[in-house]
PDB file of the backbone (N, CA, C, O) and the ligand in Angstrom, with CONECT records:
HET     CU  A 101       1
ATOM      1  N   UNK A   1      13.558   1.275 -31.926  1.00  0.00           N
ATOM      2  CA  UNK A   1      13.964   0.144 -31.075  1.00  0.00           C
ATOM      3  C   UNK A   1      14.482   0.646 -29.729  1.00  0.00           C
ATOM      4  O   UNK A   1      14.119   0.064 -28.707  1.00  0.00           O
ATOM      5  N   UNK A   2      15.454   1.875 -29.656  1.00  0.00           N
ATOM      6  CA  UNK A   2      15.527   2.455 -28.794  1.00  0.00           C
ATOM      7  C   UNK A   2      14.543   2.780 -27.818  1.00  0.00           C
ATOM      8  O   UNK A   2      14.239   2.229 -26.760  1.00  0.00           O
ATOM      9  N   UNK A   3      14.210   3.562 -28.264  1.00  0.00           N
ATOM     10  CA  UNK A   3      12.763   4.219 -27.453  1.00  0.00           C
ATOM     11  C   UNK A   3      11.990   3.111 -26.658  1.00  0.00           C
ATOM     12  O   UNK A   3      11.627   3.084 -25.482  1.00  0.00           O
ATOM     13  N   UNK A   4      11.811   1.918 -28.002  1.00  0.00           N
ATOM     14  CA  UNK A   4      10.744   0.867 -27.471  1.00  0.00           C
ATOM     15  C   UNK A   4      11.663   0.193 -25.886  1.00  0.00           C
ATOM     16  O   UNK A   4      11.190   0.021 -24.763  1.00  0.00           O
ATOM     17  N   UNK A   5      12.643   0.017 -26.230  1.00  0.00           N
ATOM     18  CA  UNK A   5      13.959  -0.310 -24.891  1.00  0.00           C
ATOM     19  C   UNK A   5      13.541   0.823 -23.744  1.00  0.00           C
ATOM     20  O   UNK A   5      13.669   0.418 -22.589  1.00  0.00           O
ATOM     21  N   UNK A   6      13.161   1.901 -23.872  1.00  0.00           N
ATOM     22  CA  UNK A   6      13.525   2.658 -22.874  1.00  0.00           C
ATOM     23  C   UNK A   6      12.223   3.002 -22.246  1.00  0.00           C
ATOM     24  O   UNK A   6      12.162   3.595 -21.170  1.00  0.00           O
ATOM     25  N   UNK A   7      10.988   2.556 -23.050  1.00  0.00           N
ATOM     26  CA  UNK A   7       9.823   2.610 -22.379  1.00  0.00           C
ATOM     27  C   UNK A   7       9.269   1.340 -21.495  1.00  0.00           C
ATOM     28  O   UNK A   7       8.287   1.165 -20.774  1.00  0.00           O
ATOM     29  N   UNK A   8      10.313   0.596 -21.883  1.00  0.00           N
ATOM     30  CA  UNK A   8       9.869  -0.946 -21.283  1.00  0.00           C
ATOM     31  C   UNK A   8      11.053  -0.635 -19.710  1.00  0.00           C
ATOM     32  O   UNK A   8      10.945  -1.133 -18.590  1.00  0.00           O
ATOM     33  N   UNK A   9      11.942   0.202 -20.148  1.00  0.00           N
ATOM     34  CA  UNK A   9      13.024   0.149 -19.032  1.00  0.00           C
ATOM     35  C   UNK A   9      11.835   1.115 -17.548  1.00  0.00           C
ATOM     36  O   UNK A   9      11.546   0.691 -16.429  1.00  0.00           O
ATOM     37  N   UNK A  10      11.523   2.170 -18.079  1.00  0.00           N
ATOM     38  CA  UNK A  10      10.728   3.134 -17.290  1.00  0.00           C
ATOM     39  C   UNK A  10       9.539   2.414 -16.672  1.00  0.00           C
ATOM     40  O   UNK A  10       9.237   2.759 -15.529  1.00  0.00           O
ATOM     41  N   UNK A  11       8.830   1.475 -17.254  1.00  0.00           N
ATOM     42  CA  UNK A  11       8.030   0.693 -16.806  1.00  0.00           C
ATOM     43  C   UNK A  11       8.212  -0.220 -15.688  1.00  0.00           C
ATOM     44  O   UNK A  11       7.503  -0.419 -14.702  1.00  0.00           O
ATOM     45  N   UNK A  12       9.382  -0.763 -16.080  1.00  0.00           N
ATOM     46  CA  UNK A  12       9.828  -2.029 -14.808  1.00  0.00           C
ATOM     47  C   UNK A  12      10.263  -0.718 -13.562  1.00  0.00           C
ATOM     48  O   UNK A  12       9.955  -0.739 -12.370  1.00  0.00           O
ATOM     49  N   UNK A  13      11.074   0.383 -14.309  1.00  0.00           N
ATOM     50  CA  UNK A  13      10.925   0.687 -12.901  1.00  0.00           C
ATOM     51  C   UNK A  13       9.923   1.188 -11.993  1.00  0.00           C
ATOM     52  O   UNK A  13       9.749   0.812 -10.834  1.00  0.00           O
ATOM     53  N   UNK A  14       9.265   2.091 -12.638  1.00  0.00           N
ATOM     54  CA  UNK A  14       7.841   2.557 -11.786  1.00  0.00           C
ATOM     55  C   UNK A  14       7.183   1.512 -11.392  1.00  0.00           C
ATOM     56  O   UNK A  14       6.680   1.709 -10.286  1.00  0.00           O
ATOM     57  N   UNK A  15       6.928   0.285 -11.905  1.00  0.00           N
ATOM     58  CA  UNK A  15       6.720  -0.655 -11.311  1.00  0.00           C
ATOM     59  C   UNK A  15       6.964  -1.691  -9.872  1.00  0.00           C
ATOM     60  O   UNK A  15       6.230  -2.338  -9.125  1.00  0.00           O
ATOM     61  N   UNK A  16       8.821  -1.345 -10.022  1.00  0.00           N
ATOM     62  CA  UNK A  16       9.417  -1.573  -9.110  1.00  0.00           C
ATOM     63  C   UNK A  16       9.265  -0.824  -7.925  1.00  0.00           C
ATOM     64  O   UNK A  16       9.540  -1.397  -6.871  1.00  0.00           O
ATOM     65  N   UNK A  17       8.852   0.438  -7.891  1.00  0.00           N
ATOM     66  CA  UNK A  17       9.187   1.468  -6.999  1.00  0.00           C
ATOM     67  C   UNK A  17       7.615   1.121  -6.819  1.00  0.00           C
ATOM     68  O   UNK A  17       7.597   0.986  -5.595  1.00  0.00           O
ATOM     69  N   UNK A  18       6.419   0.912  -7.198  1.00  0.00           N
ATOM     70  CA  UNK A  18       5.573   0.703  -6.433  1.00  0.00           C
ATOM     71  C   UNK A  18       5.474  -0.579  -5.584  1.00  0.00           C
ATOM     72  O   UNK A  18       4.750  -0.600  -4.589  1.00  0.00           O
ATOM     73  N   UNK A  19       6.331  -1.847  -6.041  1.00  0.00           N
ATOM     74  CA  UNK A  19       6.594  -2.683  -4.991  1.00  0.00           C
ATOM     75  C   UNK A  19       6.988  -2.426  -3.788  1.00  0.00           C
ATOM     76  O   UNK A  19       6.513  -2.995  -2.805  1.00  0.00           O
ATOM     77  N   UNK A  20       7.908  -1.533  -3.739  1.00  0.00           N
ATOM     78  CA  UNK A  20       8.660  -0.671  -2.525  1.00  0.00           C
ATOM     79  C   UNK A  20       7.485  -0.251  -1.958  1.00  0.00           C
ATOM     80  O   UNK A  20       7.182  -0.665  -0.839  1.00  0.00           O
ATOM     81  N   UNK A  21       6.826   0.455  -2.516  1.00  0.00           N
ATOM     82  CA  UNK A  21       5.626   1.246  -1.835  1.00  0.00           C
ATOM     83  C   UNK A  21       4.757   0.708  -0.571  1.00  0.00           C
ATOM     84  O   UNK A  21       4.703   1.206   0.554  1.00  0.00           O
ATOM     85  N   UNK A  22       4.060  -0.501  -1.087  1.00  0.00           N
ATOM     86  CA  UNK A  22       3.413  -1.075  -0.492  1.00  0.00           C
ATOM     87  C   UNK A  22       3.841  -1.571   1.090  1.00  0.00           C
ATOM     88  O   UNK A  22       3.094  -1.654   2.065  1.00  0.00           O
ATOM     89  N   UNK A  23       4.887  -1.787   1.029  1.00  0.00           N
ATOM     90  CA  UNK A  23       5.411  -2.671   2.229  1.00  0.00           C
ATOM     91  C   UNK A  23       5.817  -1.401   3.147  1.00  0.00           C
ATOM     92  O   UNK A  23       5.632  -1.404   4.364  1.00  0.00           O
ATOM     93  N   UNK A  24       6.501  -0.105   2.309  1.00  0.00           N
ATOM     94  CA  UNK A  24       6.623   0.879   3.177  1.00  0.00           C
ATOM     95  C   UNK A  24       5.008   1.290   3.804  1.00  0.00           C
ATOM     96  O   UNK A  24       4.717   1.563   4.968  1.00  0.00           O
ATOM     97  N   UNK A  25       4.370   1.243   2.950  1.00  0.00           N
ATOM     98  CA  UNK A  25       3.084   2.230   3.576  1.00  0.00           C
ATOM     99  C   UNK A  25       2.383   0.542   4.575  1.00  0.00           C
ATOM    100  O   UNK A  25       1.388   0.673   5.287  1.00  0.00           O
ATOM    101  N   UNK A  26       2.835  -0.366   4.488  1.00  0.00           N
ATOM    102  CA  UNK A  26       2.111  -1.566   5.645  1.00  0.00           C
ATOM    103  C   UNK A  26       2.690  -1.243   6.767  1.00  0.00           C
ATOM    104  O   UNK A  26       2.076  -1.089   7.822  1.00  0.00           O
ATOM    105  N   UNK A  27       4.086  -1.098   6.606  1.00  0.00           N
ATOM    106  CA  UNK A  27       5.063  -0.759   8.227  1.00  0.00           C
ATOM    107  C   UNK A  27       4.313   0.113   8.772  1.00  0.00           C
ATOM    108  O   UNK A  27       3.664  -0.225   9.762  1.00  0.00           O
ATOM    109  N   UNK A  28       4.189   1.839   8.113  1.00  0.00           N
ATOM    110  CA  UNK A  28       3.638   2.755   8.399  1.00  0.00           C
ATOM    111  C   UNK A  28       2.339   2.628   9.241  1.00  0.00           C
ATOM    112  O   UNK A  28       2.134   3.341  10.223  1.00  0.00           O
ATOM    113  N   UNK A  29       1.304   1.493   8.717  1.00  0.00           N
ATOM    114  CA  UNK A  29      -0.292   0.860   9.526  1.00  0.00           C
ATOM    115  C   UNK A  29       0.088   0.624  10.811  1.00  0.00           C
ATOM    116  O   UNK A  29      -0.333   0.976  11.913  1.00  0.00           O
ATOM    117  N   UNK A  30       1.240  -0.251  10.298  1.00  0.00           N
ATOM    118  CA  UNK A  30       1.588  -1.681  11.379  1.00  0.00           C
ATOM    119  C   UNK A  30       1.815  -0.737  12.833  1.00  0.00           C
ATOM    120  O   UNK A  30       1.221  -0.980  13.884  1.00  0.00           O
ATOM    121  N   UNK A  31       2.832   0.415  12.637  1.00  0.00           N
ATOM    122  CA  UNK A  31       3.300   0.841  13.573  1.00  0.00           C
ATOM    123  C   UNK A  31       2.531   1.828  14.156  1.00  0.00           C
ATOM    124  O   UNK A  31       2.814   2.275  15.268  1.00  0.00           O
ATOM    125  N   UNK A  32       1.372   2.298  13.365  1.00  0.00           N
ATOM    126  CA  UNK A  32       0.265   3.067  13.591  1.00  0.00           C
ATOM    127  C   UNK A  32      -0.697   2.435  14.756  1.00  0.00           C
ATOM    128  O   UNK A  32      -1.037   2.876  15.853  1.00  0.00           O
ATOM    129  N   UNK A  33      -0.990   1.239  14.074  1.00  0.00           N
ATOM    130  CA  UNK A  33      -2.070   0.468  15.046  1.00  0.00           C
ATOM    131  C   UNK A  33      -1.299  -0.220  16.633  1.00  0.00           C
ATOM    132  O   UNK A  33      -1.706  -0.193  17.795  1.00  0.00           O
ATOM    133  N   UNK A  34       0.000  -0.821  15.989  1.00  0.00           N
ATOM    134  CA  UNK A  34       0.800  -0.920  17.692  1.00  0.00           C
ATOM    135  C   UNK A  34       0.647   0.354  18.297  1.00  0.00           C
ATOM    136  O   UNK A  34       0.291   0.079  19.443  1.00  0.00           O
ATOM    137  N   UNK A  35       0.708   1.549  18.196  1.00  0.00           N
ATOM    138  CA  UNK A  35       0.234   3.108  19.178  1.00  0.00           C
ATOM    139  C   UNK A  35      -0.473   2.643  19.319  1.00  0.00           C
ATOM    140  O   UNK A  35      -0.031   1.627  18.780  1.00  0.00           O
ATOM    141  N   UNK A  36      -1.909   2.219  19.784  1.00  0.00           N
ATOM    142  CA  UNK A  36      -3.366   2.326  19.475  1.00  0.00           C
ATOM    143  C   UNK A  36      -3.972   3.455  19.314  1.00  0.00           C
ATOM    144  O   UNK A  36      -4.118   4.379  20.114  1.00  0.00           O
ATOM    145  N   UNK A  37      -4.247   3.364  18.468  1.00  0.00           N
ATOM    146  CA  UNK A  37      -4.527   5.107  18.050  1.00  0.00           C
ATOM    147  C   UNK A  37      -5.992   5.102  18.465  1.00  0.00           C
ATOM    148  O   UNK A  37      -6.592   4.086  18.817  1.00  0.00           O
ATOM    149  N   UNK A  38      -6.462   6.193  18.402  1.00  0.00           N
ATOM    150  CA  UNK A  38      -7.853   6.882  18.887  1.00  0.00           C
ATOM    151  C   UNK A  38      -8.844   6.741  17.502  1.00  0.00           C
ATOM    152  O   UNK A  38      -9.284   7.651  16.799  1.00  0.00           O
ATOM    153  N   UNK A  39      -8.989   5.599  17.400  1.00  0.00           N
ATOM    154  CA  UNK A  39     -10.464   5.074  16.620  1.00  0.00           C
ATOM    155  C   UNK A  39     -11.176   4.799  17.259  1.00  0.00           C
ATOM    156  O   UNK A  39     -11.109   4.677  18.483  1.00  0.00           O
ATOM    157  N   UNK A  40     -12.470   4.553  16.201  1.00  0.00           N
ATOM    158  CA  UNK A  40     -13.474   3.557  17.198  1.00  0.00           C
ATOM    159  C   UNK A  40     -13.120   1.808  16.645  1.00  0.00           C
ATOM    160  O   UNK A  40     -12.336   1.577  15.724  1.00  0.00           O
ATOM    161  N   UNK A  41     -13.833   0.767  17.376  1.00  0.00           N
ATOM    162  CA  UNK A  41     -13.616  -0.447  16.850  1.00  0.00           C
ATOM    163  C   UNK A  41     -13.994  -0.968  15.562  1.00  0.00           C
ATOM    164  O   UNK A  41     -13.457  -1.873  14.923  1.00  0.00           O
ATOM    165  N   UNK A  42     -15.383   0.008  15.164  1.00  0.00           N
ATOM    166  CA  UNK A  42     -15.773  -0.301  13.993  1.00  0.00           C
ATOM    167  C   UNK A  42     -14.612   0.024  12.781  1.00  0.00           C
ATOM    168  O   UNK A  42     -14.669  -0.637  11.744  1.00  0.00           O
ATOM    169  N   UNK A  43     -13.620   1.008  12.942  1.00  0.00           N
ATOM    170  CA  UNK A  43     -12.449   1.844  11.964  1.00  0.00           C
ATOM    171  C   UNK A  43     -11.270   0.696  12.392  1.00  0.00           C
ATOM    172  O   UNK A  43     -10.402   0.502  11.542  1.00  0.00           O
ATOM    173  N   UNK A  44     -11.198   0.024  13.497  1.00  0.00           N
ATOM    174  CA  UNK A  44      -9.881  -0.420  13.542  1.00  0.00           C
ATOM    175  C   UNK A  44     -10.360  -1.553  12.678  1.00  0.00           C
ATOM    176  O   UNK A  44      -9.597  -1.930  11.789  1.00  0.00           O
ATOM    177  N   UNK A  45     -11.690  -2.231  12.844  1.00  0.00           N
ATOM    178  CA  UNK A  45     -11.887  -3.287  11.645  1.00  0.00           C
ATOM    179  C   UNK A  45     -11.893  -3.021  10.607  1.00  0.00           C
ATOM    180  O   UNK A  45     -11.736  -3.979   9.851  1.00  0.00           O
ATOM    181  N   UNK A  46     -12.030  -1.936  10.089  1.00  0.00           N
ATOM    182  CA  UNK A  46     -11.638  -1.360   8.497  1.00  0.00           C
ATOM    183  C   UNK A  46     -10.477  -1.439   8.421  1.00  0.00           C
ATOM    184  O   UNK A  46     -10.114  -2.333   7.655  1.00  0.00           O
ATOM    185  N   UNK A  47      -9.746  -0.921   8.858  1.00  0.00           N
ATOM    186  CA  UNK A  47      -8.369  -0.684   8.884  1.00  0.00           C
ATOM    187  C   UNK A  47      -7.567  -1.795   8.781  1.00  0.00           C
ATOM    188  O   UNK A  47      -6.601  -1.878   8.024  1.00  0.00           O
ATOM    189  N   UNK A  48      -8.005  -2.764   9.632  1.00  0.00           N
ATOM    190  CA  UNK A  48      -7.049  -4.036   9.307  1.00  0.00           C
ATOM    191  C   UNK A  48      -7.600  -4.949   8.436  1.00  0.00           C
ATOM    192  O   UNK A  48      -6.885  -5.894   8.102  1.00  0.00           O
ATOM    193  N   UNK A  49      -8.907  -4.858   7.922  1.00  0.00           N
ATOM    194  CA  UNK A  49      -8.959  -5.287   7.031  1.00  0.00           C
ATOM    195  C   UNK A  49      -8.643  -4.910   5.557  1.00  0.00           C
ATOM    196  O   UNK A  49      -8.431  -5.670   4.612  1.00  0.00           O
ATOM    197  N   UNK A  50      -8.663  -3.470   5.593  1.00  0.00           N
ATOM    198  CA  UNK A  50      -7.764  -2.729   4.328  1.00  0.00           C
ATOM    199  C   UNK A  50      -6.374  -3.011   4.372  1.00  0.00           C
ATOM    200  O   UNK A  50      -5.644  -2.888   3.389  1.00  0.00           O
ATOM    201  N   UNK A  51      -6.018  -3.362   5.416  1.00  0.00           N
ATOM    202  CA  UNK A  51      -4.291  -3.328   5.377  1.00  0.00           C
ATOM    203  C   UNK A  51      -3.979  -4.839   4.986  1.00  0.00           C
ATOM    204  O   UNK A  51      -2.991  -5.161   4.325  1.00  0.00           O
ATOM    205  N   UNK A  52      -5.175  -5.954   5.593  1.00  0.00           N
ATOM    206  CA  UNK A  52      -4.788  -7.589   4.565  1.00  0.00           C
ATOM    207  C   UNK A  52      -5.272  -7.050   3.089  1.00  0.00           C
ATOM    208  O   UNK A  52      -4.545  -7.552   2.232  1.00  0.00           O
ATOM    209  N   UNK A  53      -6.027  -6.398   2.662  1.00  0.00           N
ATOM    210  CA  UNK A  53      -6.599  -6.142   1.500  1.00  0.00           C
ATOM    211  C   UNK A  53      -5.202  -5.797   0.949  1.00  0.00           C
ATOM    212  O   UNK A  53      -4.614  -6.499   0.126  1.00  0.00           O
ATOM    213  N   UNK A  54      -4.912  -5.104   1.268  1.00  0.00           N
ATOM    214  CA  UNK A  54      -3.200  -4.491   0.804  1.00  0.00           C
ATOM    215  C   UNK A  54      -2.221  -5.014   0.894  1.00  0.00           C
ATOM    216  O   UNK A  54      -1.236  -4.452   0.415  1.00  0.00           O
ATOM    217  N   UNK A  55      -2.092  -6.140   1.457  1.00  0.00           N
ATOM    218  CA  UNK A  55      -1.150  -7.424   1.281  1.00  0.00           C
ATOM    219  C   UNK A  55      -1.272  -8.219   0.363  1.00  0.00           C
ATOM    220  O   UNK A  55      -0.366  -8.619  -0.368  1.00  0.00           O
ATOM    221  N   UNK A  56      -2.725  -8.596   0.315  1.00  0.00           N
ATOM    222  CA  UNK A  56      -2.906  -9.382  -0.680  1.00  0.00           C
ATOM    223  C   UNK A  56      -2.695  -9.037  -2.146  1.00  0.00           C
ATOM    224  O   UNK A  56      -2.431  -9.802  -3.074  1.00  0.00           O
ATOM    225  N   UNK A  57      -2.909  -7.418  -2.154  1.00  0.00           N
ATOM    226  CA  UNK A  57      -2.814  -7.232  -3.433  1.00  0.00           C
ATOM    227  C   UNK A  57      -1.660  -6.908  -4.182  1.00  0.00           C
ATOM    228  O   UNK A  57      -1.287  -6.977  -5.353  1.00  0.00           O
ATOM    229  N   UNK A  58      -1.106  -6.424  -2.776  1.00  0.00           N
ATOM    230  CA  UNK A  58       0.501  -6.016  -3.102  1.00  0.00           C
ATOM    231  C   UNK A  58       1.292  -7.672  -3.628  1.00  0.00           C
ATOM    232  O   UNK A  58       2.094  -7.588  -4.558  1.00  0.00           O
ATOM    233  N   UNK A  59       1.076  -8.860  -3.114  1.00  0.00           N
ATOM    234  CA  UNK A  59       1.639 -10.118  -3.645  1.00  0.00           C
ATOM    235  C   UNK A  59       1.139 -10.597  -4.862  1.00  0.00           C
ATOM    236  O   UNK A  59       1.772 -11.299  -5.650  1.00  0.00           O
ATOM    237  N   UNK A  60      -0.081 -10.178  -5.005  1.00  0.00           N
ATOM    238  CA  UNK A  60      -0.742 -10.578  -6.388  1.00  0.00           C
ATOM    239  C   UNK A  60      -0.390  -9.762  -7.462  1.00  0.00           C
ATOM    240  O   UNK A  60      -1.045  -9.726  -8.504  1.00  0.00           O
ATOM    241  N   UNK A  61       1.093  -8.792  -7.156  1.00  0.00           N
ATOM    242  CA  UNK A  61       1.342  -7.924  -7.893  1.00  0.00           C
ATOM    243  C   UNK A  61       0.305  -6.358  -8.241  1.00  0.00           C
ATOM    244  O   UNK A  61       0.811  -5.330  -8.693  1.00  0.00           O
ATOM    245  N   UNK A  62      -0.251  -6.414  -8.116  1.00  0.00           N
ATOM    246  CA  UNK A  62      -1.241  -5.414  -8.206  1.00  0.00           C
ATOM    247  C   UNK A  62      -1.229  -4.056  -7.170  1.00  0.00           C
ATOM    248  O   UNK A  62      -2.118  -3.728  -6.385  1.00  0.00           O
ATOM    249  N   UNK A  63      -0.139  -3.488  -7.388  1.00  0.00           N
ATOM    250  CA  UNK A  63       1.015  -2.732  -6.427  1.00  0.00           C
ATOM    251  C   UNK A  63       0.057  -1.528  -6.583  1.00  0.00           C
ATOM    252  O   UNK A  63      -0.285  -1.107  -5.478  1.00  0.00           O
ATOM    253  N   UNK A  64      -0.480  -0.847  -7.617  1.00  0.00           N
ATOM    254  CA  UNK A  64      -1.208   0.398  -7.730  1.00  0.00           C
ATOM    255  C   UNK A  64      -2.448  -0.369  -6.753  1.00  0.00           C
ATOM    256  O   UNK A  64      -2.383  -0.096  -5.554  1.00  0.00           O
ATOM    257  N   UNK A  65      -3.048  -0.870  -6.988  1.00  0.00           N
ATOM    258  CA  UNK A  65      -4.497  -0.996  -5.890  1.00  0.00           C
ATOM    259  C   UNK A  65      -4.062  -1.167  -5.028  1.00  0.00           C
ATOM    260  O   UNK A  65      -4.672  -0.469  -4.217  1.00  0.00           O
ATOM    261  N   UNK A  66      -2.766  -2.067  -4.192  1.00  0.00           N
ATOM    262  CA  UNK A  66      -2.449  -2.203  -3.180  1.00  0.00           C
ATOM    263  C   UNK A  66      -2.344  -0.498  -2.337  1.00  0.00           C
ATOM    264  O   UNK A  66      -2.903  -0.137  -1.301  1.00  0.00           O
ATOM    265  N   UNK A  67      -1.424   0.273  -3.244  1.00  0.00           N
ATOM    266  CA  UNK A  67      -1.270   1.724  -2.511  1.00  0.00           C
ATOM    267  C   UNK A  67      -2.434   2.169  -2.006  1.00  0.00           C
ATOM    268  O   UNK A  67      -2.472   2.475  -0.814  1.00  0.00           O
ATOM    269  N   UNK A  68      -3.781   2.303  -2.959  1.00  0.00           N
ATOM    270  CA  UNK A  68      -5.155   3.034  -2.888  1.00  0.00           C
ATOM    271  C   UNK A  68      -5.826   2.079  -1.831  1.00  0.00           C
ATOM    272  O   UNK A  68      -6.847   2.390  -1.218  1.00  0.00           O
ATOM    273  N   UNK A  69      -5.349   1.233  -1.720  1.00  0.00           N
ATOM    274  CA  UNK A  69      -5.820   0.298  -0.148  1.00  0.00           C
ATOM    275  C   UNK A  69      -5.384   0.709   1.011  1.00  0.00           C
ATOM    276  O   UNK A  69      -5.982   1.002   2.046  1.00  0.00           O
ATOM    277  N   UNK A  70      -4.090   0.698   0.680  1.00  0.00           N
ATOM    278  CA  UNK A  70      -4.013   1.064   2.205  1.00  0.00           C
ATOM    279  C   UNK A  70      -3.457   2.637   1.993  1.00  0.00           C
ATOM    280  O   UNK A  70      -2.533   3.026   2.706  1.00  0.00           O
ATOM    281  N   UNK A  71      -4.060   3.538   0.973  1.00  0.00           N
ATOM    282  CA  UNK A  71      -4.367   4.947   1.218  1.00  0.00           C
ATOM    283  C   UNK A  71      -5.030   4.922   2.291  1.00  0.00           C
ATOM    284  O   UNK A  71      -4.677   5.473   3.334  1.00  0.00           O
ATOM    285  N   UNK A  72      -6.429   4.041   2.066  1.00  0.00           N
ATOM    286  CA  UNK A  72      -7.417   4.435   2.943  1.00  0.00           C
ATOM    287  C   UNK A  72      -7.661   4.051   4.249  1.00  0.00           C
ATOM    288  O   UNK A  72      -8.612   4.426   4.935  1.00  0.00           O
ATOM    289  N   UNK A  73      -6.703   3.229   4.600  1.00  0.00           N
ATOM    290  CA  UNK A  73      -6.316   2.451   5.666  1.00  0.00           C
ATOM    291  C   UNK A  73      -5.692   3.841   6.660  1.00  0.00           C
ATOM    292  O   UNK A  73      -6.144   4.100   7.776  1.00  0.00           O
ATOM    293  N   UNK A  74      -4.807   4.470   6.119  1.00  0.00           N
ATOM    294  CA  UNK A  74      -3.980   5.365   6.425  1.00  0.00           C
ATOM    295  C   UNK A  74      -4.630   6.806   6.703  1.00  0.00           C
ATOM    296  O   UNK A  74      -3.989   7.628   7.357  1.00  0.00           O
ATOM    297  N   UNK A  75      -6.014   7.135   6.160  1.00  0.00           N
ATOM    298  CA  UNK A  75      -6.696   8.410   5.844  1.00  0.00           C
ATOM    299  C   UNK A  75      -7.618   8.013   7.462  1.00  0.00           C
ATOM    300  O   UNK A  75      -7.737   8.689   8.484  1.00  0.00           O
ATOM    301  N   UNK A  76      -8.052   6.881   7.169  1.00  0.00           N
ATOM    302  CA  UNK A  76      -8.909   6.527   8.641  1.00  0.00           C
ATOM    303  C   UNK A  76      -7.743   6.682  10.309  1.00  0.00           C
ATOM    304  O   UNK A  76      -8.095   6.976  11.451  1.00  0.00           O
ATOM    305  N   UNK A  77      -6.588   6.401   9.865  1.00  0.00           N
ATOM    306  CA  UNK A  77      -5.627   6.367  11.129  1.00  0.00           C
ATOM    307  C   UNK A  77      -4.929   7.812  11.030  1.00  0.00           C
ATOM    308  O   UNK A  77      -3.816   8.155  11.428  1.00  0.00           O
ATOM    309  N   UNK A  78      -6.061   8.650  10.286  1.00  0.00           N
ATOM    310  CA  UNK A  78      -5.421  10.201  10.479  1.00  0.00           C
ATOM    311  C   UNK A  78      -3.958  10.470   9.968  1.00  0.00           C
ATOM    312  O   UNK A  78      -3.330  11.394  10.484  1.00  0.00           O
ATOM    313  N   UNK A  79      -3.378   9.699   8.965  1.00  0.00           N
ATOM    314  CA  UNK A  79      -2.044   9.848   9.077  1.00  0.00           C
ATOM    315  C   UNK A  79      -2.142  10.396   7.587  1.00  0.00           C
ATOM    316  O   UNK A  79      -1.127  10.764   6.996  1.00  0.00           O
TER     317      UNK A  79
HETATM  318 CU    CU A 101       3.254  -3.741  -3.931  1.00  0.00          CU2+
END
């Protein structure tokens, strides 16, 4: 019963801490793309469209795909 308590406890939090995640790594875009960074237009439309992709998913709870979204959001803005 213990254990079962303490695997459900570890869960909410890694869970939690990927909520955190998301919104940190959107600021990170956000403040990326206000620089205008040295893309082309075709990457800045990826980019912001990976970064709503990553909103959306981050609210739909879905905090792990949200990260791997805007991983790639982040890999294109060289960061
Ligand atoms: Cu999230």
């Amino acid at each position: 019963m213990k254990k079962t308590l303490l695997t459900i406890a570890a869960l909410a939090f890694s869970g939690s801490a990927f909520a955190f995640h998301c919104p940190a790594d959107m600021k990170k875009i956000d403040a990326a793309l206000a620089a205008s960074p040295k893309i082309s237009a075709a990457q800045m439309t990826e980019v912001k469209k990976l970064r709503a992709e990553g909103e959306t998913l981050h609210k739909a709870g879905k905090h792990q795909e949200s990260v791997d979204t805007l991983a790639k959001a982040s890999k294109i803005l060289g960061m």
